[in-house]
Structure formats: structure tokens, C-alpha cells
Backbone as XML, in Angstrom:
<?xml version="1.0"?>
<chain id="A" units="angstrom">
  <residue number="1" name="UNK">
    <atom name="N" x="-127.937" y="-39.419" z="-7.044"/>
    <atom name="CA" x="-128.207" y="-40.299" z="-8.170"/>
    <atom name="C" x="-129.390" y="-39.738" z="-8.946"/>
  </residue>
  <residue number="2" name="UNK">
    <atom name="N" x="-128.933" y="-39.802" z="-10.418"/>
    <atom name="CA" x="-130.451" y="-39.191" z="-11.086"/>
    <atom name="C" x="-130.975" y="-40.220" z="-12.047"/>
  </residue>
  <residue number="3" name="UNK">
    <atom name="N" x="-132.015" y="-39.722" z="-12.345"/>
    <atom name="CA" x="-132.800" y="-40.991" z="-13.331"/>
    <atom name="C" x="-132.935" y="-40.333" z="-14.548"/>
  </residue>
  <residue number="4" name="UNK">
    <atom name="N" x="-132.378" y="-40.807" z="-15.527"/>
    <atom name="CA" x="-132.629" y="-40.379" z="-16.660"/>
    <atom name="C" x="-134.061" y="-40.762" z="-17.450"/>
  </residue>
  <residue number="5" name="UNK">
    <atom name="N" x="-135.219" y="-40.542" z="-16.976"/>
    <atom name="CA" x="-136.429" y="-40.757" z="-17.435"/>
    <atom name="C" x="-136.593" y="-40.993" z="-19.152"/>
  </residue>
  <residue number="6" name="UNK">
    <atom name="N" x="-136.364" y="-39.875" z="-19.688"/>
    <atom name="CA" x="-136.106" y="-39.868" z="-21.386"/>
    <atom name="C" x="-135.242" y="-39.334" z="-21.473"/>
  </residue>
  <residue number="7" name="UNK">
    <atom name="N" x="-134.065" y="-40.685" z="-22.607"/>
    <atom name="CA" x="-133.111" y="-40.209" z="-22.636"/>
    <atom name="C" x="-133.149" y="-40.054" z="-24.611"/>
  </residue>
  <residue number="8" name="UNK">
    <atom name="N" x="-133.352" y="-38.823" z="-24.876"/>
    <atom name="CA" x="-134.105" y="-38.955" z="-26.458"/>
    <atom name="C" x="-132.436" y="-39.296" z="-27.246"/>
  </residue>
  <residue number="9" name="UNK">
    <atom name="N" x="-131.139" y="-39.411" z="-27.081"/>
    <atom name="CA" x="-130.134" y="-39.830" z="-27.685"/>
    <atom name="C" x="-130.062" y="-41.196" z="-27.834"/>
  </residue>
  <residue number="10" name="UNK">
    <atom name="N" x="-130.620" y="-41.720" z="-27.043"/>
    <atom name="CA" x="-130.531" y="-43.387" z="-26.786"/>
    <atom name="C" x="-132.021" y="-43.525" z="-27.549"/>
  </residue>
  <residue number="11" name="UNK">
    <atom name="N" x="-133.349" y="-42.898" z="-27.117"/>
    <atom name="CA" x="-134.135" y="-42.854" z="-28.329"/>
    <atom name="C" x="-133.968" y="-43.147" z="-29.520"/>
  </residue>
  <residue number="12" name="UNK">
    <atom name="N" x="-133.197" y="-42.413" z="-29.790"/>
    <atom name="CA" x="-132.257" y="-41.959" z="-31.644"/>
    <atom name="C" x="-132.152" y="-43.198" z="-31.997"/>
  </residue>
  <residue number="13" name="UNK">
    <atom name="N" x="-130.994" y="-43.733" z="-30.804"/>
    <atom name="CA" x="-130.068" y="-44.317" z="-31.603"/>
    <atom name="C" x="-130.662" y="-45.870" z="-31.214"/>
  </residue>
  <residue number="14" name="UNK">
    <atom name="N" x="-131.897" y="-46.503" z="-30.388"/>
    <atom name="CA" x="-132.821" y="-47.356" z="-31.095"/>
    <atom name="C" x="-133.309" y="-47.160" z="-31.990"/>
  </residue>
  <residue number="15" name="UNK">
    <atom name="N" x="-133.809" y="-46.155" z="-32.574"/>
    <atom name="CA" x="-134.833" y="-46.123" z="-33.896"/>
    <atom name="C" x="-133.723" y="-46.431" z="-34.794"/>
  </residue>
  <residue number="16" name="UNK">
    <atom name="N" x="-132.594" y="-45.953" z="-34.594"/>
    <atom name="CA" x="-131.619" y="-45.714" z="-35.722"/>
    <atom name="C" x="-131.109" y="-47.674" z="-35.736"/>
  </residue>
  <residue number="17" name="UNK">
    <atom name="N" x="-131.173" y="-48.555" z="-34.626"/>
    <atom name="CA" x="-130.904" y="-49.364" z="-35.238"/>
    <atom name="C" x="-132.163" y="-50.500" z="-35.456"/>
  </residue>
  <residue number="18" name="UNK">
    <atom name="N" x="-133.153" y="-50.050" z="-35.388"/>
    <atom name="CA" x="-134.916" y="-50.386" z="-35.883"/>
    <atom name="C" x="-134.523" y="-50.548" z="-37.363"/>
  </residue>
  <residue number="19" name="UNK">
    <atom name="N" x="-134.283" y="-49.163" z="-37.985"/>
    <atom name="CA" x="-134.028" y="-48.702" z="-39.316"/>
    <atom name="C" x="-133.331" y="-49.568" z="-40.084"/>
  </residue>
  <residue number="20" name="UNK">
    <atom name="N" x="-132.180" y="-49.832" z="-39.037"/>
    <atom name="CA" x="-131.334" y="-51.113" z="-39.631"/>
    <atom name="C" x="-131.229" y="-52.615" z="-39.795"/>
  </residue>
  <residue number="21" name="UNK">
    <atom name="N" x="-132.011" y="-52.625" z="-38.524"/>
    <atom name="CA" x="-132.805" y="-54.330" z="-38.989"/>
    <atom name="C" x="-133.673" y="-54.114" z="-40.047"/>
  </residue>
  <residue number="22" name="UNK">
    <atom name="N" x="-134.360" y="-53.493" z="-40.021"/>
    <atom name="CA" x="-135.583" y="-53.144" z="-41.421"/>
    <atom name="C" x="-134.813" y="-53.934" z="-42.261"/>
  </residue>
  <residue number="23" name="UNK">
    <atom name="N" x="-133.339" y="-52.511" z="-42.552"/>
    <atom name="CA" x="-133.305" y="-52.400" z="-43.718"/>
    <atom name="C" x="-132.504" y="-54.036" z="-44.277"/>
  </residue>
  <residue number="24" name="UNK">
    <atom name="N" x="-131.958" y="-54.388" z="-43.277"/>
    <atom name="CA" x="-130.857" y="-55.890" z="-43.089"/>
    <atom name="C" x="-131.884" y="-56.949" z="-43.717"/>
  </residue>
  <residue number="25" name="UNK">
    <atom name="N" x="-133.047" y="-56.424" z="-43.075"/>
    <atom name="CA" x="-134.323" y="-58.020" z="-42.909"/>
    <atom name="C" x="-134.417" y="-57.776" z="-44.836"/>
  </residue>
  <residue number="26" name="UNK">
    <atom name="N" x="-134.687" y="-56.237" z="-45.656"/>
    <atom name="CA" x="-135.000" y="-56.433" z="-46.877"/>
    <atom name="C" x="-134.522" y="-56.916" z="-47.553"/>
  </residue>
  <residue number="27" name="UNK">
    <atom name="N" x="-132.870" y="-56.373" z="-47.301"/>
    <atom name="CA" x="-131.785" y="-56.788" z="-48.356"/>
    <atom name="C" x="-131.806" y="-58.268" z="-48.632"/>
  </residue>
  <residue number="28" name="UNK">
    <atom name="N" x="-132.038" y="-59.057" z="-47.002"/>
    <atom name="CA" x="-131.946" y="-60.515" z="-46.879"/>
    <atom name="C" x="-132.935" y="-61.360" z="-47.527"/>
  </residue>
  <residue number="29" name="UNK">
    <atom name="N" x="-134.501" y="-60.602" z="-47.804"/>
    <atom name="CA" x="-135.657" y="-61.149" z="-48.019"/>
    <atom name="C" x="-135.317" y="-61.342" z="-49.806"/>
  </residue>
  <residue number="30" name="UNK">
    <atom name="N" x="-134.740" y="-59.688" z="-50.280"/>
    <atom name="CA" x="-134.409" y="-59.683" z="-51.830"/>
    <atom name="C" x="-133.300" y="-60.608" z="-52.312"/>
  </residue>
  <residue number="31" name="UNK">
    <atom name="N" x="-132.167" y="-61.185" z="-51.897"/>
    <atom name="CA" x="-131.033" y="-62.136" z="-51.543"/>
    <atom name="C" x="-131.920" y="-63.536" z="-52.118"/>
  </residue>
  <residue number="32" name="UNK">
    <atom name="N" x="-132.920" y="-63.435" z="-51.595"/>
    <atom name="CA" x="-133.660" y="-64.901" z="-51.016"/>
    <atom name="C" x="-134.405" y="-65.081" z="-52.213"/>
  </residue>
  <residue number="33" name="UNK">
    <atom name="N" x="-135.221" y="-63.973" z="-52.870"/>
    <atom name="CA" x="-136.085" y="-64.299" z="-54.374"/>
    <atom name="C" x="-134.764" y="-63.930" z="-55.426"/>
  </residue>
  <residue number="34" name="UNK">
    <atom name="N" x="-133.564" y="-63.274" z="-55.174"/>
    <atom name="CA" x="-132.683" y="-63.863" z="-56.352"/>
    <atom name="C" x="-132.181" y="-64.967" z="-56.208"/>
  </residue>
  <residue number="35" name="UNK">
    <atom name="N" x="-131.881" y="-65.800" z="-55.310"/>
    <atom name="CA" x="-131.391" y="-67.078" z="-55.667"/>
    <atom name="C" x="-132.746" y="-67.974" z="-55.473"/>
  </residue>
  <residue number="36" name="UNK">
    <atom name="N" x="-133.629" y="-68.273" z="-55.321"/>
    <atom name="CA" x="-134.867" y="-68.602" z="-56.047"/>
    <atom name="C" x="-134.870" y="-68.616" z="-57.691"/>
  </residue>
  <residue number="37" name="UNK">
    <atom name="N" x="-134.907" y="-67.526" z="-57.983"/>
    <atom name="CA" x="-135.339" y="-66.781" z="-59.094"/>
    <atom name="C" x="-134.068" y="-67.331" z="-60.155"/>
  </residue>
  <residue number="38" name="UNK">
    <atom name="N" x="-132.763" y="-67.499" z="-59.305"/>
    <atom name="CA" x="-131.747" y="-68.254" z="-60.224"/>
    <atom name="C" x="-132.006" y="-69.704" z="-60.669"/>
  </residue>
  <residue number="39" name="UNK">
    <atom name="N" x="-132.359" y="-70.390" z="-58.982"/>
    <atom name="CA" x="-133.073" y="-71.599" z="-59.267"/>
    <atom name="C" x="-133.494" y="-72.034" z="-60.235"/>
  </residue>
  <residue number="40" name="UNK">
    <atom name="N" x="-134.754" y="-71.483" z="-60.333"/>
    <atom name="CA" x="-136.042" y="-71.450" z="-61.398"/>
    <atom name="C" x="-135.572" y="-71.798" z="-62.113"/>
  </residue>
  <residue number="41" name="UNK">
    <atom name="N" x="-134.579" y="-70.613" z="-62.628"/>
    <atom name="CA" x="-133.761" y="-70.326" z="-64.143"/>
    <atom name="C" x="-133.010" y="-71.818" z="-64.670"/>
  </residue>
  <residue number="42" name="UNK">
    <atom name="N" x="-132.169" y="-71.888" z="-63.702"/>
    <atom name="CA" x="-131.174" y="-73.222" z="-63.988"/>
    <atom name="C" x="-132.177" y="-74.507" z="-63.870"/>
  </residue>
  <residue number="43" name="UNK">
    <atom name="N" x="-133.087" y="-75.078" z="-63.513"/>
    <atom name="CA" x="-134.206" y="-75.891" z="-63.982"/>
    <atom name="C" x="-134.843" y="-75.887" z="-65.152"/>
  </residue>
  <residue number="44" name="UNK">
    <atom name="N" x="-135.123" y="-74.546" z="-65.487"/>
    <atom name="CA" x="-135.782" y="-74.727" z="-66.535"/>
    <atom name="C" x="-134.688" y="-75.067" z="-67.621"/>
  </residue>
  <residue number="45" name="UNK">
    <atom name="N" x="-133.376" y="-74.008" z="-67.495"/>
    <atom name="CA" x="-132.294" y="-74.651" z="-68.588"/>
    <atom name="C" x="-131.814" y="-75.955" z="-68.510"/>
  </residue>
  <residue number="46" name="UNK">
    <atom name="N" x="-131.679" y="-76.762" z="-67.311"/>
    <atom name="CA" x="-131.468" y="-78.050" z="-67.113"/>
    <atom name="C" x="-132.726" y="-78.724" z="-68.399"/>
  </residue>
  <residue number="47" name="UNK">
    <atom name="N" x="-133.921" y="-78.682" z="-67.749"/>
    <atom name="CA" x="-134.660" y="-79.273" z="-68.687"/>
    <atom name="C" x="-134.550" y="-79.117" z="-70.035"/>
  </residue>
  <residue number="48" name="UNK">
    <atom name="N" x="-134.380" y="-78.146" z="-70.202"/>
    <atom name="CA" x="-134.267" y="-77.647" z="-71.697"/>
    <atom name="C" x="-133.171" y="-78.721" z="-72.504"/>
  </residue>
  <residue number="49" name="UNK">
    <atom name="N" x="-131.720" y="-78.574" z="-72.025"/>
    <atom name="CA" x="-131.049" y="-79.125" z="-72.176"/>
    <atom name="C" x="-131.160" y="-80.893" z="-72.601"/>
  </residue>
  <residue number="50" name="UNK">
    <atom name="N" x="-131.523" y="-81.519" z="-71.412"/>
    <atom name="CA" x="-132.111" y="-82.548" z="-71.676"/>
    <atom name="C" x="-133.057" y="-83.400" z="-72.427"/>
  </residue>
  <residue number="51" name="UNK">
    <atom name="N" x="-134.123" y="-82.244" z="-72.672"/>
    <atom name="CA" x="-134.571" y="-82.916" z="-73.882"/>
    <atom name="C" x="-134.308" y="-82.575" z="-75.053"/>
  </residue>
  <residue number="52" name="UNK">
    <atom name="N" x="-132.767" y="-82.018" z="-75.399"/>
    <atom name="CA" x="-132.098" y="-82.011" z="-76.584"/>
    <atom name="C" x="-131.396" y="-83.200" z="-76.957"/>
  </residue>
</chain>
């Protein structure tokens, strides 16, 4: 029986899915200030509207 002490492929391929939560967590964070940011938008046109 052997021990694979460092196994730098399995290394890899955590970092490689590190990389991908990163990149999952940004997309999700940017997702989050555009529909905010739509929000906003449709409030302020709501109001607008209304006091026409």
C-alpha cells in the first residue's frame, strides 16, 4: 500500500475548482447589483409616472 503524500493533479484540480467558485460567487454578486440596479430603475419610473 502506498501513500500518495502530494498528489499535485488533485492539487490542480482543487485550485481549478477554487477558480470556479471565485468565478460562480462574481458572476452571482454582478446578477445581484443588476437586478437591484433594475429595481432602482422601475421605482423611480413608477414614481415618475404617477405624478403625471
Amino acid at each position: 500500500m502506498t501513500w500518495d503524500i502530494i498528489n499535485f493533479s488533485s492539487l490542480y484540480s482543487i485550485d481549478e475548482k477554487v477558480s470556479q467558485l471565485n468565478a460562480a460567487q462574481q458572476r452571482m454578486e454582478r446578477v445581484i447589483r443588476d437586478i437591484e440596479e433594475a429595481r432602482r430603475l422601475s421605482v423611480i419610473n413608477i414614481q415618475k409616472v404617477l405624478k403625471n
